[in-house]
VOBA-1610 file (N, C-alpha, C; in pm, whole numbers, padded with zeros to 5 digits, always signed):
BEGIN
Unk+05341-02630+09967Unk+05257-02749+09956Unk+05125-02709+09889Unk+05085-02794+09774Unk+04951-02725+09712Unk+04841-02848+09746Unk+04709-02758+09798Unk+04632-02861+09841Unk+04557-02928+09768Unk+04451-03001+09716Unk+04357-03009+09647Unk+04263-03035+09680Unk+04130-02945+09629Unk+04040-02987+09684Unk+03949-03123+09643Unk+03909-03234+09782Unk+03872-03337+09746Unk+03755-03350+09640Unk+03739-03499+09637Unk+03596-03471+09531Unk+03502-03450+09632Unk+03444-03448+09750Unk+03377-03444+09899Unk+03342-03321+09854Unk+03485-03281+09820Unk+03432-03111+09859Unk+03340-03028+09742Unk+03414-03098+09692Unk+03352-03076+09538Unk+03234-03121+09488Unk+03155-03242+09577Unk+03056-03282+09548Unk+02944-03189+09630Unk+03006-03158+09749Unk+02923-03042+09852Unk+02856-02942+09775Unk+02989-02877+09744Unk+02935-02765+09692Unk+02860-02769+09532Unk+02839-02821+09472Unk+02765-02887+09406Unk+02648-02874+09432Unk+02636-02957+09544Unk+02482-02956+09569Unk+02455-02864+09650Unk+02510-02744+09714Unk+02482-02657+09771Unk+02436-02597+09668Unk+02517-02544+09556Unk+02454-02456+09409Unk+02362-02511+09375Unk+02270-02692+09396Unk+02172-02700+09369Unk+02063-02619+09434Unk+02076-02648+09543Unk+02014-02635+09677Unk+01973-02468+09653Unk+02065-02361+09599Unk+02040-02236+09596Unk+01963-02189+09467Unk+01941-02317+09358Unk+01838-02312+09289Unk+01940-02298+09146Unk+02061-02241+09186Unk+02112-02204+09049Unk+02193-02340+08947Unk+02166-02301+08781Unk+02185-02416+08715Unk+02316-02378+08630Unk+02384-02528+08623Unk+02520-02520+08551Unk+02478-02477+08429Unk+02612-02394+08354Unk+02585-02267+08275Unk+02559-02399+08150Unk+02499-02362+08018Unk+02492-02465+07868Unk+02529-02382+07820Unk+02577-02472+07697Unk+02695-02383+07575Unk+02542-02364+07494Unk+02544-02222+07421Unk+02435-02199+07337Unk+02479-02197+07206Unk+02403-02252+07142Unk+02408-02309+06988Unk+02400-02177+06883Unk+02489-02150+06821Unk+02501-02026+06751Unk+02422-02074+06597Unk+02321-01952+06575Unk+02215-01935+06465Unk+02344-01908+06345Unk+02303-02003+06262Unk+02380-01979+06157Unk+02410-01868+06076Unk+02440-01787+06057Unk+02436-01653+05990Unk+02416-01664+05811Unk+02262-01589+05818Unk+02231-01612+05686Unk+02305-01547+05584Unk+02352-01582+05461Unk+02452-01518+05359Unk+02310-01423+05279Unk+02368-01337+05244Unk+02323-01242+05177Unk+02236-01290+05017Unk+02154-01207+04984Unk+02124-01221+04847Unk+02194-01254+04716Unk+02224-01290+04595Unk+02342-01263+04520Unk+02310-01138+04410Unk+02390-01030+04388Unk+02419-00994+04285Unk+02460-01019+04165Unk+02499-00951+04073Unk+02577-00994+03992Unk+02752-00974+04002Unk+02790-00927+04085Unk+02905-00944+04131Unk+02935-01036+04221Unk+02877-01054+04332Unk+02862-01208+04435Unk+02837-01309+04301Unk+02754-01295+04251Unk+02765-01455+04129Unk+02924-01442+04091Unk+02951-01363+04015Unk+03085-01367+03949Unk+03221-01431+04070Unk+03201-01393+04193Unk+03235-01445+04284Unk+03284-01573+04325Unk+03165-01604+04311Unk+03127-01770+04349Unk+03199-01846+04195Unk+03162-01773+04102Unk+03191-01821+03943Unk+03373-01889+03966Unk+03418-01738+04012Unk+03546-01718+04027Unk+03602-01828+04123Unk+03558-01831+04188Unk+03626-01931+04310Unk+03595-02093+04267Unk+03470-02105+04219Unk+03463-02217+04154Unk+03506-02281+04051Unk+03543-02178+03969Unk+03627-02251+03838Unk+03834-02295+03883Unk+03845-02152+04022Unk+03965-02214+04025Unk+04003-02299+04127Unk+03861-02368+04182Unk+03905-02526+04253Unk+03889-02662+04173Unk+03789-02627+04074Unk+03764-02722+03979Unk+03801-02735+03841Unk+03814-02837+03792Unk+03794-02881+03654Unk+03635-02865+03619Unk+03609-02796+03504Unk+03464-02832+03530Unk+03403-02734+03394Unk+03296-02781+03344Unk+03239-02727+03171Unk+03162-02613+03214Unk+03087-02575+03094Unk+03022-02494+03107Unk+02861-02489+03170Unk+02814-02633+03160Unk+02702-02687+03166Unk+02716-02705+03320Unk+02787-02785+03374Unk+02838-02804+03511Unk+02822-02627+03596Unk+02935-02555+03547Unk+02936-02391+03604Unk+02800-02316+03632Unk+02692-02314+03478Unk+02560-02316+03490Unk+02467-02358+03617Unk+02490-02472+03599Unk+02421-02575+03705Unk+02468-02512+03884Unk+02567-02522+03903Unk+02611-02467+04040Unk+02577-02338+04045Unk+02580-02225+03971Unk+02542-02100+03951Unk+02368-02081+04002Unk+02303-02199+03905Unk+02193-02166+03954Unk+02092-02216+04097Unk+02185-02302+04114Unk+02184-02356+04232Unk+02209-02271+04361Unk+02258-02220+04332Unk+02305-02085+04427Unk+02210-01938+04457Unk+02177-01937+04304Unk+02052-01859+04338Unk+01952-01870+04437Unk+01883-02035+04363Unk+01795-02062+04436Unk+01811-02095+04595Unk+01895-02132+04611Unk+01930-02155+04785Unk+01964-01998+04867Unk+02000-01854+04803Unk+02041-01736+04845Unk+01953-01615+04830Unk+01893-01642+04719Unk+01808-01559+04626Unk+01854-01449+04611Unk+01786-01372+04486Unk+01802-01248+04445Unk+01863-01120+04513Unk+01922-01054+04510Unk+01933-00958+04540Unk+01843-00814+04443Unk+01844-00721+04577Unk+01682-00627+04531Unk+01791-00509+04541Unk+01683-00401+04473Unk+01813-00271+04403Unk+01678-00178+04509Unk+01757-00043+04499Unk+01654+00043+04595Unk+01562+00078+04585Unk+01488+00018+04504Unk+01333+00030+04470Unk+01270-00106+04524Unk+01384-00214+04539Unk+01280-00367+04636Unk+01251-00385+04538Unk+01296-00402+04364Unk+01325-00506+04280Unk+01433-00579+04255Unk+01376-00713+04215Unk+01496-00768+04222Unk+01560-00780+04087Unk+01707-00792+04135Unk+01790-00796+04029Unk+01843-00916+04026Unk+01792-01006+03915Unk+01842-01146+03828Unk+01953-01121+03779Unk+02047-01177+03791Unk+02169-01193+03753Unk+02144-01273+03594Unk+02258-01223+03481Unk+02247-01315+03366Unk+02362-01449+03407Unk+02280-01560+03420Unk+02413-01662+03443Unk+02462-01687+03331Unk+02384-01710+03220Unk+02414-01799+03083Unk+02557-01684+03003Unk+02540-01564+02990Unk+02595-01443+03005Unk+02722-01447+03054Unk+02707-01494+03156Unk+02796-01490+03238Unk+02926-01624+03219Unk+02830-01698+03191Unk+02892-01839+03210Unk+02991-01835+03032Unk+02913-01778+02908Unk+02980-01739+02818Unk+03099-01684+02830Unk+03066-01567+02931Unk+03184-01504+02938Unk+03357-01536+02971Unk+03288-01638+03087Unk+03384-01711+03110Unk+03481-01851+03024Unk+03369-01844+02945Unk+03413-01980+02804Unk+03528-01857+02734Unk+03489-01773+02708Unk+03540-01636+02644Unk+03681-01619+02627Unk+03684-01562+02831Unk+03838-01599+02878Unk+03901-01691+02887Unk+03908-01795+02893Unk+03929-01927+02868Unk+03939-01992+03043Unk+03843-01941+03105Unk+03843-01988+03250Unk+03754-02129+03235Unk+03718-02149+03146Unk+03656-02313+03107Unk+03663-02309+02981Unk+03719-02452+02964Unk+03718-02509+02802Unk+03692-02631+02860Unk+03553-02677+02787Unk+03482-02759+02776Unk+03560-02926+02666Unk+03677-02896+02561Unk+03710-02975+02509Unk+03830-03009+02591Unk+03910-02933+02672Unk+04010-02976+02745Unk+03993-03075+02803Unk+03886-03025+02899Unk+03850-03084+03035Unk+03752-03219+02967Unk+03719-03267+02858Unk+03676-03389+02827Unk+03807-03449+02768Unk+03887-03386+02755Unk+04016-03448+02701Unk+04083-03529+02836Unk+04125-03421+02941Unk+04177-03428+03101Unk+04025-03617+03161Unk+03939-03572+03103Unk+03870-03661+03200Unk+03872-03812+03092Unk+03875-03822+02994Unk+03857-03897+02906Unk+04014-04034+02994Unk+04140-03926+02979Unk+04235-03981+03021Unk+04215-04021+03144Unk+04165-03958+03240Unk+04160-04064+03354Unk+04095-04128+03381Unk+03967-04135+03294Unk+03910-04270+03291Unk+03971-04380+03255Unk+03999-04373+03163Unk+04116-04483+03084Unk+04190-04526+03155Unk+04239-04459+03217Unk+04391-04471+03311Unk+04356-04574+03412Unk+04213-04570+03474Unk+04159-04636+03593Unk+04069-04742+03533Unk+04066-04818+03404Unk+04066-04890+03357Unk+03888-04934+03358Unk+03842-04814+03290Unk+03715-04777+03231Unk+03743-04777+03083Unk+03615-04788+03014Unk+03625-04771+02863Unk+03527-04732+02761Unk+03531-04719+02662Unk+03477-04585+02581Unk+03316-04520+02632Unk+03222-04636+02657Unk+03113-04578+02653Unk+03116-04534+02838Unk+03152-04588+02946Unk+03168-04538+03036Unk+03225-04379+03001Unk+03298-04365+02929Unk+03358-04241+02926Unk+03251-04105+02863Unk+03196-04152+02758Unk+03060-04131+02682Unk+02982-04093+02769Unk+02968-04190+02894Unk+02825-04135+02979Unk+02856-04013+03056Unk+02992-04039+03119Unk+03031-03912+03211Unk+03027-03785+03151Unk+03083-03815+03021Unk+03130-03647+02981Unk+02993-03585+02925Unk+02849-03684+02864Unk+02732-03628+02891Unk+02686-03578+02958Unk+02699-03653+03147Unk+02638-03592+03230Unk+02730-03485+03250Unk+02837-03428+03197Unk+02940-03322+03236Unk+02855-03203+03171Unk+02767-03226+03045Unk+02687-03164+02999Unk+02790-03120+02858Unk+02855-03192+02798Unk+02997-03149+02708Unk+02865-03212+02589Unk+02948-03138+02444Unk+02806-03117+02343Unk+02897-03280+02230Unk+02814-03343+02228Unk+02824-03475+02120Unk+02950-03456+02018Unk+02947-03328+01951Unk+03067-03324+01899Unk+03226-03337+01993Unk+03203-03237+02087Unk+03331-03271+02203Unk+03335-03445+02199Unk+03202-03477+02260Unk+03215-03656+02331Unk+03329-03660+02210Unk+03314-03722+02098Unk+03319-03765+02023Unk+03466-03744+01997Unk+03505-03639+01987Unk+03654-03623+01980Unk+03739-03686+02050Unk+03694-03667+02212Unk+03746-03724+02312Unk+03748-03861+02340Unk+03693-03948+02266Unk+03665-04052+02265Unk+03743-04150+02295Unk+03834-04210+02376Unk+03933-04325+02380Unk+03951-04366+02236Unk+04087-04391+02155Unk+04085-04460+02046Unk+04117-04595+02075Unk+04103-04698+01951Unk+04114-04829+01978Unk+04222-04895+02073Unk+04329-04816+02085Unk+04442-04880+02150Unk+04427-04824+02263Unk+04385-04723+02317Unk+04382-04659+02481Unk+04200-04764+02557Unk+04140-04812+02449Unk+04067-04892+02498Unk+04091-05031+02551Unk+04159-05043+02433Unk+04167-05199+02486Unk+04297-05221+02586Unk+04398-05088+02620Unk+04472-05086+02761Unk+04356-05087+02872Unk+04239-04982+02828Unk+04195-05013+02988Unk+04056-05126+03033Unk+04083-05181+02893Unk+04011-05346+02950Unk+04097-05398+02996Unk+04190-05441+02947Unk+04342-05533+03013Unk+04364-05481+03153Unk+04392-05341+03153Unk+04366-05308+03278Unk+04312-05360+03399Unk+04182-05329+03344Unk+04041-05376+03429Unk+04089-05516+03455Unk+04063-05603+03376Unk+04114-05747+03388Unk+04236-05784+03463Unk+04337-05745+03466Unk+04461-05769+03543Unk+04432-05714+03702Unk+04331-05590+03698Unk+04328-05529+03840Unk+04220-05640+03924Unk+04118-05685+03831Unk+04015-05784+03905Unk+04059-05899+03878Unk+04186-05974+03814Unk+04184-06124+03836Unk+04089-06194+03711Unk+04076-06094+03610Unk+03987-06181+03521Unk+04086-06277+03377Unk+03998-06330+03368Unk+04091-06417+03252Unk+04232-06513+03235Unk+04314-06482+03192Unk+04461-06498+03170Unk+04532-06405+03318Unk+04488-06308+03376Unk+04534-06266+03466Unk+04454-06357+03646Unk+04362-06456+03620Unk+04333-06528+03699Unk+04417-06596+03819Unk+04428-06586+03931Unk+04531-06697+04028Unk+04492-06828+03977Unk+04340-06892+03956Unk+04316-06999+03895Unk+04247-06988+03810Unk+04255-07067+03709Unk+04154-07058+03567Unk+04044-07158+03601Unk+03989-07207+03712Unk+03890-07248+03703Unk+03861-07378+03707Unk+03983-07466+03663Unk+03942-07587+03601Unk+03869-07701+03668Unk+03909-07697+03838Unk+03859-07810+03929Unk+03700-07707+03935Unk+03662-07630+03880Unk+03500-07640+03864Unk+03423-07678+03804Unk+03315-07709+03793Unk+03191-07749+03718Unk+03183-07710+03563Unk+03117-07701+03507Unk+03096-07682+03403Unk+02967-07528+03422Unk+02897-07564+03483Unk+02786-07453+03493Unk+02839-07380+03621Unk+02934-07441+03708Unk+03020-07316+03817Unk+03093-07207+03715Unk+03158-07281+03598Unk+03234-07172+03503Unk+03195-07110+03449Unk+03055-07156+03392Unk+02991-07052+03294Unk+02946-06952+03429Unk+02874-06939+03510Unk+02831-06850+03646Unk+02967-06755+03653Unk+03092-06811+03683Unk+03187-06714+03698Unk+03206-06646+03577Unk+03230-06703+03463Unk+03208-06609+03337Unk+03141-06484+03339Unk+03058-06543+03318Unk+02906-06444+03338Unk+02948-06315+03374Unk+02992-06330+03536Unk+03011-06233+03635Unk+03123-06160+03559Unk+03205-06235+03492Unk+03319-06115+03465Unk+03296-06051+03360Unk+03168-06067+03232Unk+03170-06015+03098Unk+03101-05910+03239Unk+02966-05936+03319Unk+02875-05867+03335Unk+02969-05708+03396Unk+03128-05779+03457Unk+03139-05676+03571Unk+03207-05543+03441Unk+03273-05610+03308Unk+03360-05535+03218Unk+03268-05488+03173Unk+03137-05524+03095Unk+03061-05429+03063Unk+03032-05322+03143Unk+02956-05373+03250Unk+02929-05243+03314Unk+03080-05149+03333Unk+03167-05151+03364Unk+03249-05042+03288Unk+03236-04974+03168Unk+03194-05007+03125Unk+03222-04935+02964Unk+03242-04980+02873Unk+03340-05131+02891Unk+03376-05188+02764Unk+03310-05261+02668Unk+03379-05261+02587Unk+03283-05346+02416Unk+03305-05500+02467Unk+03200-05519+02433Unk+03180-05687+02425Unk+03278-05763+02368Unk+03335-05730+02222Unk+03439-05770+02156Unk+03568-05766+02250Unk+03614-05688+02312Unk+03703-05661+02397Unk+03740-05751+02532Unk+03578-05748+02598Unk+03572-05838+02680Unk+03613-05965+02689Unk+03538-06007+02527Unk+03552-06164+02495Unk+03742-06208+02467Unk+03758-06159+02365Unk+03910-06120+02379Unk+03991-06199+02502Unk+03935-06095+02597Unk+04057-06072+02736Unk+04008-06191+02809Unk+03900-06274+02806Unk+03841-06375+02914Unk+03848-06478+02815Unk+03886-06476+02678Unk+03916-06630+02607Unk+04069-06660+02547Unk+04139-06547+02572Unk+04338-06533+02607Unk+04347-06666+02675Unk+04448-06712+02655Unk+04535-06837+02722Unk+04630-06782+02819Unk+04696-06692+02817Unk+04806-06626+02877Unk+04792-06465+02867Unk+04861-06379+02965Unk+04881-06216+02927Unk+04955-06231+02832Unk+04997-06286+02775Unk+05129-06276+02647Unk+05052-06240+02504Unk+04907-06311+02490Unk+04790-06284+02423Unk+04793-06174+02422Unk+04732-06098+02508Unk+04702-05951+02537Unk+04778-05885+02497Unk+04888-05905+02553Unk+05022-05804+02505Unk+05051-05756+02378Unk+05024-05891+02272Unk+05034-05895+02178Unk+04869-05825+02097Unk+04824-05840+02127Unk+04679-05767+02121Unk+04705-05634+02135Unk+04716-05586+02235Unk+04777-05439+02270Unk+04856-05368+02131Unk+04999-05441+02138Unk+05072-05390+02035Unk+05028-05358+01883Unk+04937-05445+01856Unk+04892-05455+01732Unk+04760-05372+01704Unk+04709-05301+01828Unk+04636-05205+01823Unk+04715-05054+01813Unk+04841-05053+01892Unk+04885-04957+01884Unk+05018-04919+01740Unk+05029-05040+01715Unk+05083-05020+01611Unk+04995-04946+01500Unk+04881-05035+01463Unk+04800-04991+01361Unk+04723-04852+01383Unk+04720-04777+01496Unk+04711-04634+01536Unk+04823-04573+01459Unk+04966-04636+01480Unk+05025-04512+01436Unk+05073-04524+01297Unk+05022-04634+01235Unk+05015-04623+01062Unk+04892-04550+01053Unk+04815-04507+01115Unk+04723-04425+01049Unk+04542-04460+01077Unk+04586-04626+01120Unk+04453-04670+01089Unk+04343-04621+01200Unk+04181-04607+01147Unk+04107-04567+01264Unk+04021-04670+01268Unk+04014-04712+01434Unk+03936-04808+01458Unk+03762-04778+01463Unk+03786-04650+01499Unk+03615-04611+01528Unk+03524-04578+01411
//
């Protein structure tokens, strides 16, 4: 037979351990353990591990590199000088081996912008702040027919236009223009061209579009350039 002891009993003695002055034990909060200085081997480190979780340029690699410094600092040689690591050096080096290519990875990001139904100059801004050099942007650029998929896109995913549940009609006249509005305002701010916009929100049907589409991608692969 196993007994248990009540809560009575348990509350007793309790306050008996008050009573004898002594206090229930606290969990103590462990001091974070500071990381070391960086070298130039700890940079290469961090370099290393970072390029193979990420996609990511040279400008970007830079940026985290030096970021790291400043939050770890220097490491000092046996005289208690310190030794600066070359990042830029470093970060070359790695363009070198081909542990970053800066035109890939605006190629890789260009496409999934598109894909998620963003468009050219949205794409333009990112791969700037990626720190990728004007000539890259530029290559990478969505051409006319991968643009105007990811306005249609955009439009079919938000309900705009020809892809509408209702077109509007039991509204006002100045209720329609207000909803208008909202949808050039919401496609621009994506990225897309105005021309594009207008297009996709003055279609009668997706059958418009479709046909829009094709005739962009057709004329891509005779040769023609839209940009």
């Amino acid at each position: 037979m196993v007994f248990r002891k009540s809560k009575t009993s348990r509350e007793s003695g309790a306050g008996r351990a008050g009573e004898r002055g002594e206090r229930p034990a606290r969990s103590v909060a462990r001091t974070p353990k500071k990381k070391r200085p960086l070298d130039e081997t700890a940079l290469r480190d961090l370099a290393l591990s970072y390029v193979a979780r990420f996609a990511t340029t040279g400008a970007k690699l830079e940026q985290y590199l030096a970021r790291k410094l400043r939050e770890r600092g220097v490491a000092e040689d046996a005289d208690g000088r310190a030794i600066t690591p070359d990042i830029t050096g470093l970060v070359t080096r790695f363009v070198e081996l081909g542990y970053i290519d800066d035109a890939a990875y605006a190629r890789s990001r260009s496409r999934d912008l598109t894909a998620r139904g963003y468009g050219a100059r949205r794409v333009e801004r990112a791969l700037w702040a990626a720190g990728v050099e004007e000539e890259v942007r530029q290559d990478s650029a969505p051409g006319e027919a991968a643009s105007r998929r990811a306005a249609a896109m955009l439009a079919q995913k938000r309900r705009f236009g020809p892809y509408a549940i209702d077109r509007g009609e039991e509204l006002g006249r100045d209720e329609r223009h207000k909803r208008r509005e909202k949808q050039v305002a919401a496609m621009l701010r994506a990225g897309h061209l105005y021309e594009h916009v207008r297009f996709i929100l003055d279609a009668e049907e997706p059958a418009d579009i479709d046909e829009w589409l094709i005739e962009a991608e057709d004329d891509e692969a005779a040769g023609e350039d839209f940009r």
